[in-house]
C-alpha positions, -999 to +999 in steps of 0.1 A: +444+336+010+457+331-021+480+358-035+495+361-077+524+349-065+508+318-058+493+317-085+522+324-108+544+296-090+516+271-099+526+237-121+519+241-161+523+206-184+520+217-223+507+185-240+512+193-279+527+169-310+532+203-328+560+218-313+551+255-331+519+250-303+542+245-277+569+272-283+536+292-278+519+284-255+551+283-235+564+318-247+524+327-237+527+317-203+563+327-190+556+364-203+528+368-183+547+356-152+545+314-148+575+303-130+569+263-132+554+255-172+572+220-190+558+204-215+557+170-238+556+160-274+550+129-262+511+119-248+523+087-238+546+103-214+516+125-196+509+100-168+541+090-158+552+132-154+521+136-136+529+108-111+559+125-103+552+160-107+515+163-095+509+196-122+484+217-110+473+224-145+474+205-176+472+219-213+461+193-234+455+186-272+432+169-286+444+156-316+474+136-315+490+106-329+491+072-308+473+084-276+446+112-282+437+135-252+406+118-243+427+086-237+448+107-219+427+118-198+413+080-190+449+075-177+449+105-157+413+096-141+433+063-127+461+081-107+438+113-095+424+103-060+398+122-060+390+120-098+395+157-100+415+162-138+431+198-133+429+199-179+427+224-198+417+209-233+425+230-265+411+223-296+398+230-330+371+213-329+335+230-314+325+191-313+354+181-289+347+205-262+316+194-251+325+156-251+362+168-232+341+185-203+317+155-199+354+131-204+366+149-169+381+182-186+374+212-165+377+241-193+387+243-229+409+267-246+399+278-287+429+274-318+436+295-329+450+307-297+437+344-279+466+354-258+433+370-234+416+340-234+448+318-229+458+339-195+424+341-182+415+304-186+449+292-171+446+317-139+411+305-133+419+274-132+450+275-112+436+296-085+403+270-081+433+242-083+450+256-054+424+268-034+411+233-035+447+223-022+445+250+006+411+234+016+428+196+017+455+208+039+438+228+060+409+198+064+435+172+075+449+196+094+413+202+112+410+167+112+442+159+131+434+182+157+401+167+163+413+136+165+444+152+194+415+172+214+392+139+213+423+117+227+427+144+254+391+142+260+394+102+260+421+100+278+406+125+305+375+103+305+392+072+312+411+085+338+378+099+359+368+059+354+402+048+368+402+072+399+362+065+403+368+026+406+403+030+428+379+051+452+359+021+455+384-001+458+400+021+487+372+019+507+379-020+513+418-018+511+421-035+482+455-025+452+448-011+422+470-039+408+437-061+408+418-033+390+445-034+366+446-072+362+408-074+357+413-052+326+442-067+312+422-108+319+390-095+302+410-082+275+428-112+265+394-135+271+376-110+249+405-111+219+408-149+226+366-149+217+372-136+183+352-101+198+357-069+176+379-042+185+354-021+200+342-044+220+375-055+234+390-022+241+353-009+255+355-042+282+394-028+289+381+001+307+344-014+319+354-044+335+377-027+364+342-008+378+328-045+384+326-035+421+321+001+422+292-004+438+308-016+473+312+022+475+279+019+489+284-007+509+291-001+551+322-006+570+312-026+590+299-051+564+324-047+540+359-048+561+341-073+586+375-099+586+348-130+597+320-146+584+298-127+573+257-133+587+230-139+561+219-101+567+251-088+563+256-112+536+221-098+519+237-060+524+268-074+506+252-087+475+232-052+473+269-039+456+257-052+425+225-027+425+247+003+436+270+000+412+247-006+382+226+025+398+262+045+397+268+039+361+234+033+347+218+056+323+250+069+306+253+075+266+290+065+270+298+028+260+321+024+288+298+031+315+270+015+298+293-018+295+302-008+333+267-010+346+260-039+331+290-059+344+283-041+381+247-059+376+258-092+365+288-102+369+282-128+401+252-143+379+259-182+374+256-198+337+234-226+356+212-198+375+222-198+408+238-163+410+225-129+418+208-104+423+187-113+394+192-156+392+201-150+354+212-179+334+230-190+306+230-165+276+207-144+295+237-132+312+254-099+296+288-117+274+303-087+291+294-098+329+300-138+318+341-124+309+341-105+337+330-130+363+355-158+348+387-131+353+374-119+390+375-153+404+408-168+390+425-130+402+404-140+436+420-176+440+454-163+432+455-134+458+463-135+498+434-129+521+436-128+562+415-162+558+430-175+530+466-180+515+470-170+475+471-202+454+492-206+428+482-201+391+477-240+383+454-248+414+439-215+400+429-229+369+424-266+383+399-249+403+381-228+375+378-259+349+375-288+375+356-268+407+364-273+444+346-274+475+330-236+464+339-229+427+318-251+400+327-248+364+289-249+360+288-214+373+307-202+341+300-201+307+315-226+288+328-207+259+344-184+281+361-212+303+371-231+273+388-195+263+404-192+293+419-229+292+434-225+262+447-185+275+459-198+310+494-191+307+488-152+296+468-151+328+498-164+349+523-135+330+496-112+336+488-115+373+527-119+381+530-084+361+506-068+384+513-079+419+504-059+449+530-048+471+544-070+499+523-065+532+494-045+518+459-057+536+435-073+512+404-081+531+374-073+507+342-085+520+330-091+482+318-128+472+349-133+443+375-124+472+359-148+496+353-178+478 
């Protein structure tokens, strides 16, 4: 609430050539109790005082040599954000006052002056000035604390995501450092793609539940340390369908991005993935990312049937193939990202290593290619 002392402490500019007007107005306003009033001779000197005063209200003539008001008050319009002009015009001239209030001018004040008048206008004005300014702070102060609770509530959000997929990953004794890497690969392919920023930070967080669906998956299949049979190897590749189950029909772009990846993510550019034998751009962009940063993190990481390869056999297999991998199985864009990215992938894994010792032995197709 606004109180008179308020309004009284409120910023006054005179604008006058006639220094008799300004003596005045001046003498005027400090009897009735205005703490802050200067004032100008000068109209060429309005906008610069402004600029460095911010007045909450401005008495302006009309009619004066060099610079009249109403090119005054084009000056002002340039510098006011909001195009708000706190003037109060004062005039002669019954002609003026209608073309000041359509120039920007918010109220007009008659000469000869009415002490009345004079006081009335000016309090009016500053109290609708300052309220305004009351509304601006308090709005940006709303605003901020939207913008803190909805961090919280993001923040909160993406740590369910984070403890839902290390759940998952627990079941089959697997870090969260390769949760972690998965973002961190799938973020750099998706910045190195020239993808927007919603995009790329929405693939951050989706890309880690990739195999949230082996929470569905038995023991028995999924730590199995062999070979797995070709029914075992048919309950295997149903991970894909639990996981996209898990996260499907979801209004948040994270799990919607999630679901989709889940689905699609061991589809093949040339077809010969699954569940679904997608190919090419018929593949989600999201699961063709994904499915490039899940195999070189598989290649590079220890298994009890396999030794971890090093980052360039890594990436020799990814672009050139091997006796399991085919760079036909990716798509090309992506790979060619990832070629020109390899090194980041390298400083990346090495930042996120698991702990010496700690069993990997997932049953899923990426860890045993």
């Amino acid at each position: 609430m606004l109180t008179s002392l308020d309004i009284h402490r409120g910023k006054i500019l005179i604008v006058d050539d006639q220094d008799a007007n300004v003596v005045l107005l001046r003498r005027i306003l400090s009897s009735a109790g205005f703490l802050f009033v200067e004032s100008t001779t000068d109209p060429t000197d309005v906008c610069r005082l402004h600029c460095e005063n911010r007045y909450d209200l401005i008495l302006l003539d009309l009619q004066m040599p060099e610079m009249d008001g109403f090119e005054v008050m084009e000056g002002l319009k340039e510098i006011e954000p909001e195009g708000y002009l706190p003037v109060l015009v004062v005039t002669a001239q019954p002609s003026h006052k209608v073309r000041a209030l359509e120039a920007g001018a918010k109220d007009f004040i008659s000469k000869p002056f009415e002490i009345p008048e004079v006081l009335a206008r000016v309090r009016n004005m500053l109290e609708v000035r300052l309220v305004q300014g009351l509304l601006r702070t308090y709005n940006v102060m709303l605003e901020t604390r939207v913008a803190e609770r909805t961090a919280a509530l993001h923040d909160s959000y993406l740590e369910t995501i984070y403890t839902m997929t290390r759940a998952a990953e627990h079941r089959d004794a697997d870090t969260g450092a390769h949760v972690q890497r998965i973002s961190y690969f799938s973020r750099e392919l998706a910045t190195a793609l020239g993808l927007d920023e919603a995009f790329v930070d929405t693939i951050f967080f989706a890309s880690p539940m990739h195999d949230i669906g082996k929470i569905g998956i038995p023991d028995s299949v999924l730590l199995k340390p062999g070979a797995l049979t070709p029914e075992e190897w048919g309950v295997m590749k149903r991970h894909t369908l639990i996981g996209s189950a898990i996260l499907g029909d979801s209004k948040s772009a994270y799990l919607q991005m999630g679901a989709e990846i889940a689905l699609s993510h061991h589809e093949r550019w040339d077809g010969g993935g699954y569940p679904n034998g997608l190919r090419g751009e018929g593949i989600p962009l999201s699961a063709r990312i994904t499915s490039v940063c899940d195999v070189y993190d598989a290649v590079r990481s220890q298994r009890p049937y396999k030794p971890a390869l090093d980052h360039l056999t890594a990436v020799h297999t990814l672009i050139h193939g091997d006796h399991r991998t085919s760079p036909a199985q990716f798509d090309p864009t992506v790979l060619a990202a990832f070629s020109r990215n390899e090194q980041t992938f390298s400083d990346i894994f090495e930042s996120f290593v698991a702990p010496a010792g700690e069993a990997q032995h997932s049953a899923s197709e990426g860890a045993r290619r």
